[in-house]
ROTOR-510684 format. One record per residue (C-alpha): residue number from 0; residue in three letters; x, y, z. Coordinates in nm, 2 decimals. Example, Ala and Ser with C-alpha at 12.3 -4.5 7.8 and 13.67 -1.06 7.14 Angstrom:
{0,ala,{1.23,-0.45,0.78}}
{1,ser,{1.37,-0.11,0.71}}
end
This chain:
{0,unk,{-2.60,-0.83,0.23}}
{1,unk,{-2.47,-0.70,0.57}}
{2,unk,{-2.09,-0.60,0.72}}
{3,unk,{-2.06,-0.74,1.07}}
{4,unk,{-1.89,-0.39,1.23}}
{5,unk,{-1.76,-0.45,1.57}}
{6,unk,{-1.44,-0.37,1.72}}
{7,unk,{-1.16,-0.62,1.69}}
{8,unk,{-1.00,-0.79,2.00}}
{9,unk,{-0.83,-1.16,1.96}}
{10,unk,{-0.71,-1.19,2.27}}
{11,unk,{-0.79,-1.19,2.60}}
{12,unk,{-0.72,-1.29,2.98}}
{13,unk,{-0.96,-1.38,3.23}}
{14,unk,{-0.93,-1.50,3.59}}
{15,unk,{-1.18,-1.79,3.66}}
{16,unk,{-1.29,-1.89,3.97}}
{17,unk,{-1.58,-2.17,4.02}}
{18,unk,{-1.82,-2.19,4.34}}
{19,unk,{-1.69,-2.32,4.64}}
{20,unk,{-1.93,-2.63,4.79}}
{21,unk,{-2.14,-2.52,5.03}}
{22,unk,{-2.09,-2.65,5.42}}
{23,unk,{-2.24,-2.97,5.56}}
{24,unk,{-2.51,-2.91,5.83}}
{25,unk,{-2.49,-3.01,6.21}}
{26,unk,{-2.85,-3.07,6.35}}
{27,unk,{-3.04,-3.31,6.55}}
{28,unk,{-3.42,-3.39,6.53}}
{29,unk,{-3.58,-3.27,6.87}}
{30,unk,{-3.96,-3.26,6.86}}
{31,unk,{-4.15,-3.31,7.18}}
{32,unk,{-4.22,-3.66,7.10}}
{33,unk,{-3.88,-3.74,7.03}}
{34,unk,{-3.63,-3.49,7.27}}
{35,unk,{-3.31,-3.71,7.17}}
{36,unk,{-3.40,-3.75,6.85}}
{37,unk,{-3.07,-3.89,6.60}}
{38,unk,{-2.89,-3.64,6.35}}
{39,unk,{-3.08,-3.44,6.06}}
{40,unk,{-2.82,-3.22,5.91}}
{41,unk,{-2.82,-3.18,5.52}}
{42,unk,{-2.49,-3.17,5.27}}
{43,unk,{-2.42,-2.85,5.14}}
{44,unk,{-2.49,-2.79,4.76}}
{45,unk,{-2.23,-2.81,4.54}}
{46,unk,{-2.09,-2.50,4.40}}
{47,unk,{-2.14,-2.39,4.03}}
{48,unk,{-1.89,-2.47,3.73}}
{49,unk,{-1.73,-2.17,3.51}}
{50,unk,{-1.78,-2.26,3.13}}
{51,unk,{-1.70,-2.10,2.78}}
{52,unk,{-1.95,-2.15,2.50}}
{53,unk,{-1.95,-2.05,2.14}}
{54,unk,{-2.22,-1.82,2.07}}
{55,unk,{-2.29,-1.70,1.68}}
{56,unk,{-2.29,-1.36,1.60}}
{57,unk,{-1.99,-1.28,1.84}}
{58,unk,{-1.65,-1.17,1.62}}
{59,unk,{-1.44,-1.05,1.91}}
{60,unk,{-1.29,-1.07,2.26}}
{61,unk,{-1.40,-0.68,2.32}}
{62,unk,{-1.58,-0.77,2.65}}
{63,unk,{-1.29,-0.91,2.79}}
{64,unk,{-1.07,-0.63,2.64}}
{65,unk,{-0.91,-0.58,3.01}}
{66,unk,{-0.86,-0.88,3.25}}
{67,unk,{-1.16,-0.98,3.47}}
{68,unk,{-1.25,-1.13,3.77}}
{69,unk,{-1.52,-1.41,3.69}}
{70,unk,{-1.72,-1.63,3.95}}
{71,unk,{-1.98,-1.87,3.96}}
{72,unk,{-2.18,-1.89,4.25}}
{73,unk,{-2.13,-2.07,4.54}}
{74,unk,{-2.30,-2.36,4.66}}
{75,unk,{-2.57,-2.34,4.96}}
{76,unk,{-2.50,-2.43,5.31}}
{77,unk,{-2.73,-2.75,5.48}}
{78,unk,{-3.01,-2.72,5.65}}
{79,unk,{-3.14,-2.95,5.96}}
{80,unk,{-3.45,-3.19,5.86}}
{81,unk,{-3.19,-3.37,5.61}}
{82,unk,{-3.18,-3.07,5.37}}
{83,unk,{-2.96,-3.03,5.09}}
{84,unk,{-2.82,-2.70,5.02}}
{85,unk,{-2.91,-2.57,4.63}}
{86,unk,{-2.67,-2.62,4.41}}
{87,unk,{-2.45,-2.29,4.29}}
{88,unk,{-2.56,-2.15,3.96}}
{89,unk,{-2.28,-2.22,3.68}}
{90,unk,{-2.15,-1.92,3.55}}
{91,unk,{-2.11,-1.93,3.18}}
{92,unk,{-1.90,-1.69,2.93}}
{93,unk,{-2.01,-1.65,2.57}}
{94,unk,{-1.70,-1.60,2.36}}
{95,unk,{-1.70,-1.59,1.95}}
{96,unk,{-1.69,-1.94,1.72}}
{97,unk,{-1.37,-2.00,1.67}}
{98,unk,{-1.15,-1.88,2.03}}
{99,unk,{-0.90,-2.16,2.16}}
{100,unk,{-0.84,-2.18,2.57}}
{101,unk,{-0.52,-2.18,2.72}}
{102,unk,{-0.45,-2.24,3.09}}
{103,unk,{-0.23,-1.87,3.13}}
{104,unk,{-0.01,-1.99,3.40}}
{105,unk,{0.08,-2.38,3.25}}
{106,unk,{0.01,-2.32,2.92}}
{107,unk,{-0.15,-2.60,2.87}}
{108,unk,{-0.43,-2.59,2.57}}
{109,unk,{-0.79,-2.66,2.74}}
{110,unk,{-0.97,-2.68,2.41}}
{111,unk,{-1.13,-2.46,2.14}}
{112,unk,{-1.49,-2.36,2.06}}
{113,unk,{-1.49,-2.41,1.71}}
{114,unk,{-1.91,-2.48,1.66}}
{115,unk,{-2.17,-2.27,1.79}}
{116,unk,{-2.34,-2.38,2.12}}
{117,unk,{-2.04,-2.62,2.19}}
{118,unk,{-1.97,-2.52,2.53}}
{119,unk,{-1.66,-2.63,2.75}}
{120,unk,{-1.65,-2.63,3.13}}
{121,unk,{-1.31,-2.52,3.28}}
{122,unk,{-1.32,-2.47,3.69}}
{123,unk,{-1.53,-2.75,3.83}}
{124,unk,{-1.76,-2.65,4.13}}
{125,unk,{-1.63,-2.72,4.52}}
{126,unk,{-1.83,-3.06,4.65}}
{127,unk,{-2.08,-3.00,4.90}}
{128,unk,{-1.95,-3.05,5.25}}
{129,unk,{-2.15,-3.38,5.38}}
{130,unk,{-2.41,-3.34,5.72}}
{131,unk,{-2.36,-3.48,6.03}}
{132,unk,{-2.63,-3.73,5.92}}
{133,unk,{-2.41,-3.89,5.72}}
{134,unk,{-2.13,-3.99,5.95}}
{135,unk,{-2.40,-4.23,6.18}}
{136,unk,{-2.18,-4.56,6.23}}
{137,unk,{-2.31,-4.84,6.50}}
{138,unk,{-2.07,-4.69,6.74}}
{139,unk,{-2.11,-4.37,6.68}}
{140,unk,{-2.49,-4.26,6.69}}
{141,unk,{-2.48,-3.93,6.73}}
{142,unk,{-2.17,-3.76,6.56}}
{143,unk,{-2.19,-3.38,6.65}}
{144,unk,{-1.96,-3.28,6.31}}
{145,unk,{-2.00,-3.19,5.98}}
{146,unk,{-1.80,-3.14,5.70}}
{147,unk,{-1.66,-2.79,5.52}}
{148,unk,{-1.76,-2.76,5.14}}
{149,unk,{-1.47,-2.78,4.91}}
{150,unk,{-1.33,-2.48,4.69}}
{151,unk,{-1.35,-2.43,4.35}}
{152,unk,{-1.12,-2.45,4.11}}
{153,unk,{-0.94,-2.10,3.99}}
{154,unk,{-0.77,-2.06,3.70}}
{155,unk,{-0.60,-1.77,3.46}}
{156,unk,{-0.72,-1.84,3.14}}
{157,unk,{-0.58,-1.71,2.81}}
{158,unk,{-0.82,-1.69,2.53}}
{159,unk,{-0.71,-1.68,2.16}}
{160,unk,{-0.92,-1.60,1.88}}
{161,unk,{-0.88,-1.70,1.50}}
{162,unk,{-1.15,-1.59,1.31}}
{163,unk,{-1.40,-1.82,1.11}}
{164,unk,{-1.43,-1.69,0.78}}
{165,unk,{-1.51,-1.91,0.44}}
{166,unk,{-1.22,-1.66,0.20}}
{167,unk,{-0.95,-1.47,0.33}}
{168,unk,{-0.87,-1.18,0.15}}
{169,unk,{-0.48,-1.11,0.14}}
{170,unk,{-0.24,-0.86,0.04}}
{171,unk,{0.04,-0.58,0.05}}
{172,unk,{-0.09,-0.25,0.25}}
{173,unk,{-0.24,-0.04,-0.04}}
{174,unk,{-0.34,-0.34,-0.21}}
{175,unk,{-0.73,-0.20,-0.22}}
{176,unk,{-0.86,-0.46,0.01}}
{177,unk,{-1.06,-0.23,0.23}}
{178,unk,{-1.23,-0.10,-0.09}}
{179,unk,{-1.27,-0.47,-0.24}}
{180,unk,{-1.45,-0.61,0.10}}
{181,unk,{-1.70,-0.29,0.08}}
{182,unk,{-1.77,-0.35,-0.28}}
{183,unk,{-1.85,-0.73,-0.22}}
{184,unk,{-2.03,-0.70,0.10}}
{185,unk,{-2.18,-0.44,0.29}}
{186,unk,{-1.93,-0.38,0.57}}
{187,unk,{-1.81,-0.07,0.59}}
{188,unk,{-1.38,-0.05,0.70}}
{189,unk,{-1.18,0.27,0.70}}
{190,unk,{-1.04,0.32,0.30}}
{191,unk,{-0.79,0.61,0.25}}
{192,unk,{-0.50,0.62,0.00}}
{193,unk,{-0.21,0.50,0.18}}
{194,unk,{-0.09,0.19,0.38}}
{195,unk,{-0.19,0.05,0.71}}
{196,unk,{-0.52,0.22,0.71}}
{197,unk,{-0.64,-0.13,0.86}}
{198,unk,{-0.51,-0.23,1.14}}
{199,unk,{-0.73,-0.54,1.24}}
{200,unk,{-0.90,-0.82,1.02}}
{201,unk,{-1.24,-0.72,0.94}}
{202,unk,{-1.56,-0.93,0.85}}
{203,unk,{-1.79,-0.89,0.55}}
{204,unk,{-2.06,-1.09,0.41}}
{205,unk,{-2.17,-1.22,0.09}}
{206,unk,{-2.51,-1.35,0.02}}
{207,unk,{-2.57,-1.59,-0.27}}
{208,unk,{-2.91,-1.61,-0.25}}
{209,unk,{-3.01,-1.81,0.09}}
{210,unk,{-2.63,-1.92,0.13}}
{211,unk,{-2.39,-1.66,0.32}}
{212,unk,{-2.01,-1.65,0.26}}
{213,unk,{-1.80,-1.48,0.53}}
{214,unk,{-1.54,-1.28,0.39}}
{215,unk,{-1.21,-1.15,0.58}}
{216,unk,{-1.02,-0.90,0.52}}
{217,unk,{-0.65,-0.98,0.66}}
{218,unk,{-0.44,-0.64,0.76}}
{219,unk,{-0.16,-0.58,0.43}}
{220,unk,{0.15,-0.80,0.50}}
{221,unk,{0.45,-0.71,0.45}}
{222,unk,{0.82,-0.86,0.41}}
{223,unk,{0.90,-1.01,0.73}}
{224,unk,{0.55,-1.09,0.82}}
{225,unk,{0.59,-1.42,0.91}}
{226,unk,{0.86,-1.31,1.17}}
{227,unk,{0.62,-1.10,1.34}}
{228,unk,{0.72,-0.77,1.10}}
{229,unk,{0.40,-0.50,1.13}}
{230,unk,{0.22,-0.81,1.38}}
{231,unk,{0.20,-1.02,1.06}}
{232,unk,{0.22,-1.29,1.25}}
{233,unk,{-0.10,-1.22,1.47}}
{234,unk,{-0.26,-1.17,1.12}}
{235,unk,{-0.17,-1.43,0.92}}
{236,unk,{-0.28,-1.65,1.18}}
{237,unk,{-0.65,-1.56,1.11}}
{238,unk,{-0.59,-1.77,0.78}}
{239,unk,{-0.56,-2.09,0.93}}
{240,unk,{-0.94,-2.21,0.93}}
{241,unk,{-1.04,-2.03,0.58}}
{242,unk,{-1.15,-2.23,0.30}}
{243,unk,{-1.05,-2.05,0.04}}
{244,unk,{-0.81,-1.70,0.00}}
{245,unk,{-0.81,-1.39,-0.24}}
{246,unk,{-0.42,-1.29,-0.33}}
{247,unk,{-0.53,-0.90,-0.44}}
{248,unk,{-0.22,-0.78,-0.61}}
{249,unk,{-0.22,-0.42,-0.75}}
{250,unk,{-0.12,-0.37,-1.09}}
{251,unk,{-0.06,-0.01,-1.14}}
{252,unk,{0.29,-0.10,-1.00}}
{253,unk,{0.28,0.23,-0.76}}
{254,unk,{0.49,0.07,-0.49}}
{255,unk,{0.67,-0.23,-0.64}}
{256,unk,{0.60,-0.46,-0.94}}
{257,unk,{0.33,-0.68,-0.97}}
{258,unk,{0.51,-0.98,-0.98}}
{259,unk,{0.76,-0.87,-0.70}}
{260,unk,{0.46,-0.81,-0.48}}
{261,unk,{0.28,-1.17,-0.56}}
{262,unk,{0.63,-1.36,-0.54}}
{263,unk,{0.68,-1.15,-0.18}}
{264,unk,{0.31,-1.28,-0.08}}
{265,unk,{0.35,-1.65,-0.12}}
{266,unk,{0.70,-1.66,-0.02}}
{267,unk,{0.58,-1.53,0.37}}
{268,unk,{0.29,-1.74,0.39}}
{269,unk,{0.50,-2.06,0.30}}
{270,unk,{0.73,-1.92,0.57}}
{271,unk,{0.43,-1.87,0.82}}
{272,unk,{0.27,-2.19,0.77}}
{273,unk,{0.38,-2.45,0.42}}
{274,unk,{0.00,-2.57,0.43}}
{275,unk,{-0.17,-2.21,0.36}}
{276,unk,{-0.10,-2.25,0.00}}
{277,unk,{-0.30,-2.58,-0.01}}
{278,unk,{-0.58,-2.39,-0.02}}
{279,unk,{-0.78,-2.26,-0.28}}
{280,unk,{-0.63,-1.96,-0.46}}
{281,unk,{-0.82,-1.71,-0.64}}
{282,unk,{-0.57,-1.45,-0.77}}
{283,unk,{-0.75,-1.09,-0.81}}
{284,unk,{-0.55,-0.85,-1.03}}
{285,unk,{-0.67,-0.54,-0.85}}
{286,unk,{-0.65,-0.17,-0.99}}
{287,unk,{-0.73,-0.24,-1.37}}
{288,unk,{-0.84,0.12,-1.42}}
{289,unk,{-0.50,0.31,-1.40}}
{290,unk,{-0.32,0.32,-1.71}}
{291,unk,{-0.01,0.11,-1.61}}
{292,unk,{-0.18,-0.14,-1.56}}
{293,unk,{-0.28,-0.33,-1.87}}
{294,unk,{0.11,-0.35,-1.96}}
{295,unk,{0.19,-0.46,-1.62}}
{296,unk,{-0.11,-0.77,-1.64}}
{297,unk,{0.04,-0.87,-1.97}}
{298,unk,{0.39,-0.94,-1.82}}
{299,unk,{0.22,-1.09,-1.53}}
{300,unk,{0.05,-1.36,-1.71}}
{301,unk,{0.38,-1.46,-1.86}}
{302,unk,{0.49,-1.59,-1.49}}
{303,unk,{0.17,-1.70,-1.32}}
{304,unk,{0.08,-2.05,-1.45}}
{305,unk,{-0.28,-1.96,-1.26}}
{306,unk,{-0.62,-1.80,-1.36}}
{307,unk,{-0.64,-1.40,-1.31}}
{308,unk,{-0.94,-1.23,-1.27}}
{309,unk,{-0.87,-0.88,-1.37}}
{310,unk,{-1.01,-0.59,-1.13}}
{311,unk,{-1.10,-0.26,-1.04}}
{312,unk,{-1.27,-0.25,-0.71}}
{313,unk,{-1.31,0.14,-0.72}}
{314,unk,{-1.48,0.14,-1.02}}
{315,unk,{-1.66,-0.21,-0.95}}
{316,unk,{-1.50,-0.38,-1.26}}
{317,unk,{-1.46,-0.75,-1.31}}
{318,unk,{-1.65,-0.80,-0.92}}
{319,unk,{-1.93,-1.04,-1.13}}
{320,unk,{-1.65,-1.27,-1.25}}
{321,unk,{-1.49,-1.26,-0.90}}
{322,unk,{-1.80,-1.38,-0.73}}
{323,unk,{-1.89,-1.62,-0.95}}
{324,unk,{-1.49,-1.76,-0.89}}
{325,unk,{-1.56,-1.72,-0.51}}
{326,unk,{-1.90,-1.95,-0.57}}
{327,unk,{-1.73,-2.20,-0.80}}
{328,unk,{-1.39,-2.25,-0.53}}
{329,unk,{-1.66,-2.30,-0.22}}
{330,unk,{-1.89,-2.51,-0.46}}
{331,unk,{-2.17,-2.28,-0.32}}
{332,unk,{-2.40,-2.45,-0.62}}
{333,unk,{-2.27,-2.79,-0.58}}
{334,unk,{-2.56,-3.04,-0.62}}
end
């Protein structure tokens, strides 16, 4: 099993700018055979386009942390003896799985990468400027012109990621999330005893033999969340494409009750987006080996109609059961 550790960046701004065409050549043939040959100039290359593609193995928009300045190249100027100028060399930006494109200045959504190696182009190349060989006309048999290459297109471009992950893994700050995603995977995220300790969604995976399950670990929500209370609302969008979530809801009742917690949970998710609780629910009753915690369970069960799965990810308690819930929701063993 291994953690994916990078730093976490989900958005990002870029400033695009594709190849400009390159200019039309004005030439005529003159050999000593032929002193008045007609024209010969060459069109000038077109210039490259500026594309995104989805390359696996990203998880973040790090490397474009701080706006940047991106070109592709720009198309090659005719020659004389009817030569084309090469065409300029596309420029194209690998971004995670999973980022959607926005045009900065419009708004306007320019797609999403959702597959890897999908790729979509968004500044189309300048056309080539056209040679004087291509303006001959019965009257006119010797134009002494050419044409400019157009410019490329430019554009600010706003990129948003929301993370591809199979389960989310949800809950209040304190919850013990951090410790469950390192005792189900091998990632490694900051743990300390009180809230907040994670500040951005973190990535761990969890092998079932040759299948792989990507588990995220969503920052603790809080009341308010899905009005933007402690950026809940940049987190809780991260749930969107999961298949499955994890409600982790601690049952020594050190902050607030169990049930208070778990009714708190729902009740902002429904409030962020209705169809989140559509999804498959595992409910983890986390923090099984502090003594308050059997008497809270028991009172829990009276008001949750659905299946717990008592746990104590310190001690790595009830984790088998989880995992085998986690294979049976994403019918990892289906046929």
């Amino acid at each position: 099993m291994r953690g994916v550790k990078q730093s976490f960046v989900d958005e990002a701004t870029i400033f695009a700018k594709a190849g400009d065409g390159g200019r039309g050549c004005t030439s005529f043939r003159r050999t000593r055979s032929n002193p008045r040959g007609g024209p010969d100039g060459g069109g000038g290359g077109n210039g490259g386009d500026v594309c995104l593609e989805a390359k696996a193995g990203l998880h973040t928009l790090i490397d474009y942390l701080y706006p940047r300045h991106l070109r592709a190249s720009n198309g090659r100027h005719g020659q004389g003896s009817e030569k084309t100028g090469a065409r300029g060399k596309d420029l194209i930006i690998f971004v995670p799985p999973g980022v959607i494109i926005f045009d900065k200045d419009t708004g306007e959504q320019l797609g999403e990468l959702v597959k890897p190696g999908t790729r979509i182009r968004i500044c189309s190349g300048g056309r080539g400027g056209k040679g004087n060989e291509n303006f001959t006309t019965p009257t006119r048999q010797a134009p002494a012109f050419s044409q400019s290459g157009e410019k490329g297109e430019e554009k600010k471009i706003y990129l948003e990621l929301r993370l591809l992950a199979d389960v989310g893994l949800i809950g209040f700050p304190n919850a013990g999330k951090s410790t469950l995603l390192h005792a189900l995977t091998a990632a490694s995220p900051k743990i300390a005893g009180y809230p907040f300790t994670t500040l951005s969604p973190k990535l761990g995976e969890l092998s079932f033999g040759y299948k792989r399950v990507i588990l995220a670990e969503i920052p603790g929500l809080i009341e308010g969340s899905s009005q933007g209370r402690g950026l809940g609302d940049r987190f809780l969008r991260h749930l969107g494409r999961t298949t499955a979530l994890i409600h982790l809801v601690d049952m020594s009742g050190a902050e607030r009750k169990p049930w208070e917690e778990y009714s708190i949970l729902r009740r902002e998710l429904s409030a962020y987006r209705k169809d989140i609780l559509n999804k498959k629910i595992l409910l983890a009753a986390n923090k099984m080996d502090l003594p308050e915690a059997r008497e809270n369970l028991r009172q829990f069960k009276q008001k949750v109609k659905i299946k717990i799965i008592p746990i104590s990810a310190k001690e790595g308690k009830g984790l088998d059961k989880l995992k085998c819930s986690i294979a049976k929701r994403l019918n990892i063993f289906a046929g």
